[in-house]
C-alpha positions in Angstrom: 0.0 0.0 0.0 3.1 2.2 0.9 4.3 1.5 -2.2 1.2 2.3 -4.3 0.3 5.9 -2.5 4.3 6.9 -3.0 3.9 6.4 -6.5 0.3 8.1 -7.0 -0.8 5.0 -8.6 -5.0 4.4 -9.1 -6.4 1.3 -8.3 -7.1 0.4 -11.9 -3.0 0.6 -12.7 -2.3 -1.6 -10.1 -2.3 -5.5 -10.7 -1.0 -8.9 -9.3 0.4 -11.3 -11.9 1.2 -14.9 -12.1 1.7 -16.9 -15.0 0.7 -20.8 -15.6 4.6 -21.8 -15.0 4.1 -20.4 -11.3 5.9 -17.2 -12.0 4.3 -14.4 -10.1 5.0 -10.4 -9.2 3.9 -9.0 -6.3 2.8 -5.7 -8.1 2.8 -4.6 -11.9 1.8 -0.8 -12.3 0.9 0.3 -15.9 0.7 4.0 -16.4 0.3 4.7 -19.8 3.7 3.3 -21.8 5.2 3.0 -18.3 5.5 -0.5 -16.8 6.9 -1.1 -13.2 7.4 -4.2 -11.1 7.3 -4.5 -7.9 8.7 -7.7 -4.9 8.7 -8.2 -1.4 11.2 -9.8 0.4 11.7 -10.2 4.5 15.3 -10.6 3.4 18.1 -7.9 4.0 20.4 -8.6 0.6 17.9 -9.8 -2.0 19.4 -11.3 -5.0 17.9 -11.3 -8.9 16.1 -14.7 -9.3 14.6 -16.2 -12.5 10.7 -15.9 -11.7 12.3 -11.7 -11.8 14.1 -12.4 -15.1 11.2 -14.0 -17.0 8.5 -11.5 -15.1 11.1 -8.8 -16.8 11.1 -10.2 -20.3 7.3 -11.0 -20.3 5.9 -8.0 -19.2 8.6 -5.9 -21.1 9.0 -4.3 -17.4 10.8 -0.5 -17.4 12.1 -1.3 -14.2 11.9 -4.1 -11.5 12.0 -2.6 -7.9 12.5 -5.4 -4.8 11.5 -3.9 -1.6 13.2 -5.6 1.3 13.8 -5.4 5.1 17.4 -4.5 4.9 19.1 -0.5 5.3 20.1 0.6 1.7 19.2 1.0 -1.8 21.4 -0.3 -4.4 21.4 -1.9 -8.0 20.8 -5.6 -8.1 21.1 -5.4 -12.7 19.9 -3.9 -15.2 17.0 -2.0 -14.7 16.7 -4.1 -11.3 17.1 -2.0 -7.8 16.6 -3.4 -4.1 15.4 -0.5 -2.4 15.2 -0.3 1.9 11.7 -0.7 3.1 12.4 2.3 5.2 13.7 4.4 2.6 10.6 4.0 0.1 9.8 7.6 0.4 12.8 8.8 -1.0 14.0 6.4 -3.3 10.9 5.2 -5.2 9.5 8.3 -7.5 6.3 9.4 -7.9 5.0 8.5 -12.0 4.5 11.1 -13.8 0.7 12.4 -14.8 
């Protein structure tokens, strides 16, 4: 929810999405040509998995952001970030109109 009323995103932009091989992620927000992913994970140093790779390649994702538990932001690949939970308000964007 945190995550949702940083960005200024409407309820109708903001979907769950799984696919039938049991690849999932957690939130996809679609603004216009904008598409951003979102995961959740307790853990502290999150690390890029495959459900992330194909869930970037599928939905032709502008950026994957993982949201975890530890204290910093930093790049995890290409147009992947881990960003602090604590520090969502500063390091996640608002989208644009």
């Amino acid at each position: 929810m945190q995550v949702v009323q940083r960005l200024g995103a409407r309820p109708s932009e903001c979907h769950f999405w799984a696919s039938y091989a049991g690849v999932e992620l957690d939130l996809l927000v679609v603004r216009g040509s904008r598409r951003l992913g979102f995961e959740f994970k307790l853990t502290e140093q999150p690390t890029v998995t495959a459900s992330m790779r194909i869930a970037m390649d599928d939905l032709r994702l502008d950026e994957l952001v993982v949201v975890h538990g530890g204290d910093k932001t930093f790049p995890l690949d290409a147009r992947i970030v881990a960003v602090a939970a604590a520090h969502l308000t500063v390091d996640i964007d608002p989208l644009e109109p």
